[in-house]
PAVEX-785504 format. One record per residue (C-alpha): residue number from 1; x, y, z. Coordinates in nm, 3 decimals. Layout:
REM residues N
> NUM:X:Y:Z
...
***
This chain:
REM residues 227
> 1:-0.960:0.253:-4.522
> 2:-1.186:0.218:-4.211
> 3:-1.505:0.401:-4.160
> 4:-1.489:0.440:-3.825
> 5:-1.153:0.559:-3.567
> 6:-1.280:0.448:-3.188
> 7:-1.027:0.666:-2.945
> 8:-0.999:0.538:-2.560
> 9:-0.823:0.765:-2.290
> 10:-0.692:0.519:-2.026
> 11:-0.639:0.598:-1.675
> 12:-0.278:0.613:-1.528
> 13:-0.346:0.292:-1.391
> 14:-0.217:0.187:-1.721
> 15:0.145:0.299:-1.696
> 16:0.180:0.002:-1.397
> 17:0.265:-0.255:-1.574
> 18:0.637:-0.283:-1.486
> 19:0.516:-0.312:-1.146
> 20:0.394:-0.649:-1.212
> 21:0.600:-0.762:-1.523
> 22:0.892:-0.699:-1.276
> 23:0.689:-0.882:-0.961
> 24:0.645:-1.226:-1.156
> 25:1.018:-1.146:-1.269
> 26:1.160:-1.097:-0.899
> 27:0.942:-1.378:-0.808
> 28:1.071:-1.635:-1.029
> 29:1.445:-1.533:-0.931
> 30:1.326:-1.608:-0.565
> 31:1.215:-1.927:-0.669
> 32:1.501:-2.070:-0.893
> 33:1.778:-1.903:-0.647
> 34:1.574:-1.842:-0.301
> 35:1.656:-2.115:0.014
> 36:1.373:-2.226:0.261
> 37:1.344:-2.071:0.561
> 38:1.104:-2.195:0.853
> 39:0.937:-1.898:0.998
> 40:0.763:-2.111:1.278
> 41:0.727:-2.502:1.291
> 42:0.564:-2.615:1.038
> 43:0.567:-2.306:0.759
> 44:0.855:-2.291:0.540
> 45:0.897:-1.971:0.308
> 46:1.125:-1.917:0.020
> 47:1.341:-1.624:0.073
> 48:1.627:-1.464:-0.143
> 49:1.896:-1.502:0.050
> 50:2.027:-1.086:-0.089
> 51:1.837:-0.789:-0.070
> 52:1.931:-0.658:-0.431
> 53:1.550:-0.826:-0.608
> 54:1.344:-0.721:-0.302
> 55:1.550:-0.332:-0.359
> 56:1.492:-0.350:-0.749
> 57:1.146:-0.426:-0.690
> 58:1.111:-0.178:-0.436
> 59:1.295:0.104:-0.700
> 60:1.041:0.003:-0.999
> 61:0.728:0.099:-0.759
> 62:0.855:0.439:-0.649
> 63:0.979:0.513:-0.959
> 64:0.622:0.472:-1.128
> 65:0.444:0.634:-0.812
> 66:0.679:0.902:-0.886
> 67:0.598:0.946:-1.289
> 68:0.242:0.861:-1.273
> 69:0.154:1.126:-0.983
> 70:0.369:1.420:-1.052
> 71:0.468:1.633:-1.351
> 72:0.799:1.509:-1.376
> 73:0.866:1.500:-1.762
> 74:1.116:1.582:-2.069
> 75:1.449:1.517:-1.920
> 76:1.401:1.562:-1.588
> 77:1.298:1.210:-1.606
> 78:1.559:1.076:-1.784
> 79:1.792:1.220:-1.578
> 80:1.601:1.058:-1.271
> 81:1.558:0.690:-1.409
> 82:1.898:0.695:-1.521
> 83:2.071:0.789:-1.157
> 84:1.828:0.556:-0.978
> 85:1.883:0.304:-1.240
> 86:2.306:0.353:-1.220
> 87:2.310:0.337:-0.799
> 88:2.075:0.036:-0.782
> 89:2.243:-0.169:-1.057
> 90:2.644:-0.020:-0.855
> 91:2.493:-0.126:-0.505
> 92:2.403:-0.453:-0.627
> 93:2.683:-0.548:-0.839
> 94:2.929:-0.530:-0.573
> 95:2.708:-0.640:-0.315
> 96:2.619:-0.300:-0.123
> 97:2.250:-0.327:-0.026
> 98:2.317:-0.564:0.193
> 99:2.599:-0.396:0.402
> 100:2.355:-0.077:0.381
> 101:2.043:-0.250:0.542
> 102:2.275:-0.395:0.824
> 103:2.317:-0.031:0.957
> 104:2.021:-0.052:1.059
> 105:1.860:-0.314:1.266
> 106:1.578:-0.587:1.152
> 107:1.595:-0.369:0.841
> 108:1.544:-0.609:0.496
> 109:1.391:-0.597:0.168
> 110:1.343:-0.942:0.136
> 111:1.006:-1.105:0.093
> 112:0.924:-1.435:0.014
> 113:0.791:-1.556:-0.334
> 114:0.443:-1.581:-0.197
> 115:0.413:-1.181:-0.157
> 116:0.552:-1.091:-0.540
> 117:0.321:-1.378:-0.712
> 118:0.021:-1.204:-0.433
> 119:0.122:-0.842:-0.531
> 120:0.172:-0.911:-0.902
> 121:-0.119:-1.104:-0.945
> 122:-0.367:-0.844:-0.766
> 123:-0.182:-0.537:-0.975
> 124:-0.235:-0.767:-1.272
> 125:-0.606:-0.794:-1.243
> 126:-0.639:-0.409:-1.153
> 127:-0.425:-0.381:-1.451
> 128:-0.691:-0.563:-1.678
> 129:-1.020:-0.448:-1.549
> 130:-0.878:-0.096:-1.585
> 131:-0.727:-0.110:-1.951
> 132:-0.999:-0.364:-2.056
> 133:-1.296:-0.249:-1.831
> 134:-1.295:0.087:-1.710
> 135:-1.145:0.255:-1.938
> 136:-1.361:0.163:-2.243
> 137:-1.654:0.313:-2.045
> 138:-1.604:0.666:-2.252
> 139:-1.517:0.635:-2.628
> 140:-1.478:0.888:-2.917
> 141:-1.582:0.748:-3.259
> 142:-1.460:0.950:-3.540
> 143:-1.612:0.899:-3.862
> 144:-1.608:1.075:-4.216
> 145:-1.780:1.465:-4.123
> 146:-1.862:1.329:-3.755
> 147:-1.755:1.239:-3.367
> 148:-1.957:1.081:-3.150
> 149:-1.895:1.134:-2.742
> 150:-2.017:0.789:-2.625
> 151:-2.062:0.743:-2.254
> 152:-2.184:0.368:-2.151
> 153:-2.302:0.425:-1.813
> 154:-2.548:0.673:-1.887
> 155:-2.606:0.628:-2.232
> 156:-2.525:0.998:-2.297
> 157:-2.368:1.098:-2.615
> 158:-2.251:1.394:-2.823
> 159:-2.193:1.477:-3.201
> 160:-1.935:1.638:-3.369
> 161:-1.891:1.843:-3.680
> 162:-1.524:1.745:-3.803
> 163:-1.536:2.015:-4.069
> 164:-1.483:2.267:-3.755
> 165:-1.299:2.034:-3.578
> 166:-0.930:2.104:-3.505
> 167:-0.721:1.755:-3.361
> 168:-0.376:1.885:-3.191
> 169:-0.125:1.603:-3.010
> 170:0.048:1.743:-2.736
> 171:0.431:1.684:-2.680
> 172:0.560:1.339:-2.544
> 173:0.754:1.262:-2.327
> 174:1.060:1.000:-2.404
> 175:0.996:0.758:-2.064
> 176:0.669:0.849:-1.989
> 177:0.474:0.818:-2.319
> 178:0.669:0.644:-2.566
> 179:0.860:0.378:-2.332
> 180:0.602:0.333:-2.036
> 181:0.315:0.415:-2.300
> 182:0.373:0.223:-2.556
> 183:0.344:0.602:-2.749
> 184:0.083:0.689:-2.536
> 185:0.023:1.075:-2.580
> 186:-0.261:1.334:-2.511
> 187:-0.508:1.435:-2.781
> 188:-0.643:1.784:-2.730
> 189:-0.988:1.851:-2.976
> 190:-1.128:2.226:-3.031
> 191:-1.479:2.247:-3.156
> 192:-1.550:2.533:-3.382
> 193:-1.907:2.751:-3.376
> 194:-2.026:2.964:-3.131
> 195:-1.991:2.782:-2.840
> 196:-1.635:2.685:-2.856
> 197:-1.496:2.412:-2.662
> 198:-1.157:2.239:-2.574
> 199:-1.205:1.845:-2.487
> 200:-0.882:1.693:-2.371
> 201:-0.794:1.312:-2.409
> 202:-0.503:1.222:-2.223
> 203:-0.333:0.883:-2.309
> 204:-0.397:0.759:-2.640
> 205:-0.210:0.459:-2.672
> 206:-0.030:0.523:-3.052
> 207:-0.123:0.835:-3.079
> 208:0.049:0.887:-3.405
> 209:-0.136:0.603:-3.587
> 210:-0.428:0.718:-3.460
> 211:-0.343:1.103:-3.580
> 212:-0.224:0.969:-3.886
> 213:-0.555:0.762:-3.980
> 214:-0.783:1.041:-3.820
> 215:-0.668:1.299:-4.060
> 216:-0.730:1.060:-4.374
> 217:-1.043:0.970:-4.263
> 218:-1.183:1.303:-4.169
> 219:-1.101:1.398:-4.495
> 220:-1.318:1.167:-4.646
> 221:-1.669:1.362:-4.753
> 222:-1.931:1.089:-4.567
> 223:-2.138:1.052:-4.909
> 224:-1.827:0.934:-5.081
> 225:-1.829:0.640:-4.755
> 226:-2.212:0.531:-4.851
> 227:-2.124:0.479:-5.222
***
């Protein structure tokens, strides 16, 4: 059994990373099925020749813009991935998008490979620095009768009594937390004492392991840890 339970609560920033698991994926389609097209003399681009990858790409990003910034949840967000999901995949399979995008002139959701590897790549890094950087900057380390607040920048910190400490996990949600999350949920803690206080921790990745282990540890008496 471990001694010590380190808990991280990442930032939304997290949830992207269909946006550029799907940007590398549009832009290798481009590549393998894309034709070259000269934009001026002398620069060539390579261009889809449909508008279905540069309108599935474009569905992915509002889709997470939509689920990362509002409170759509339970299944009121099934219901919306699944319509999006079911019109995008009709229009392209017969070959709709692009009789819908003439209607309007100069209108086009192609881009050329060079903007999804550019746009991937720079969501990648934010990705990283945010899941590996950032987000680590605040930790809670529970150990047998204690938690310890850690802030890095700063150097503050704050102890714990677990004996009067009461861990709840808030309700996930299916697309949200478990299939964008990874089971991502929130962790809400309640101090006991006098001064009562309610931290929240929102987006635990595995929050059920990490409930799981937390209660076995926590039940551990620290002077049976030192023997």
């Amino acid at each position: 059994m471990p001694t010590e339970i380190k808990i991280i609560s990442h930032s939304n920033v997290f949830y992207w990373w269909p946006a550029w698991v799907v940007g590398f994926a549009v832009a290798l389609i481009s590549f393998v099925q894309g034709r070259e097209i000269a934009i001026e003399p002398g620069i060539v681009e390579r261009v889809h020749p449909s508008n279905n990858p540069g309108i599935f790409f474009i569905a992915v990003v509002v889709l997470l813009v939509v689920f990362t910034t509002t409170k759509l949840r339970g299944i009121y967000s099934v219901v919306t991935v699944l319509t999006v999901a079911f019109f995008v995949v009709l229009f392209a399979w017969f070959g709709w998008w692009d009789n819908i995008l003439r209607f309007i002139p100069h209108l086009s959701a192609r881009a050329n490979v060079g903007f999804y590897l550019m746009f991937s790549t720079a969501l990648l890094i934010v990705w990283l620095l945010a899941v590996f950087g950032f987000d680590r900057l605040t930790v809670w380390r529970v150990r047998p009768g204690q938690m310890i607040e850690e802030r890095l920048v700063g150097g503050r910190a704050r102890s714990f009594d677990t004996n009067s400490l009461v861990f709840e996990k808030r309700s996930q949600d299916l697309f949200h937390d478990v299939i964008l999350g990874w089971g991502a949920g929130d962790l809400t803690l309640t101090t006991g004492g006098a001064n009562k206080e309610t931290i929240q921790i929102p987006n635990v990745l595995f929050v059920d392991r990490k409930m799981k282990a937390i209660e076995r540890l926590i039940a551990v008496k620290p002077d049976e840890v030192s023997r």
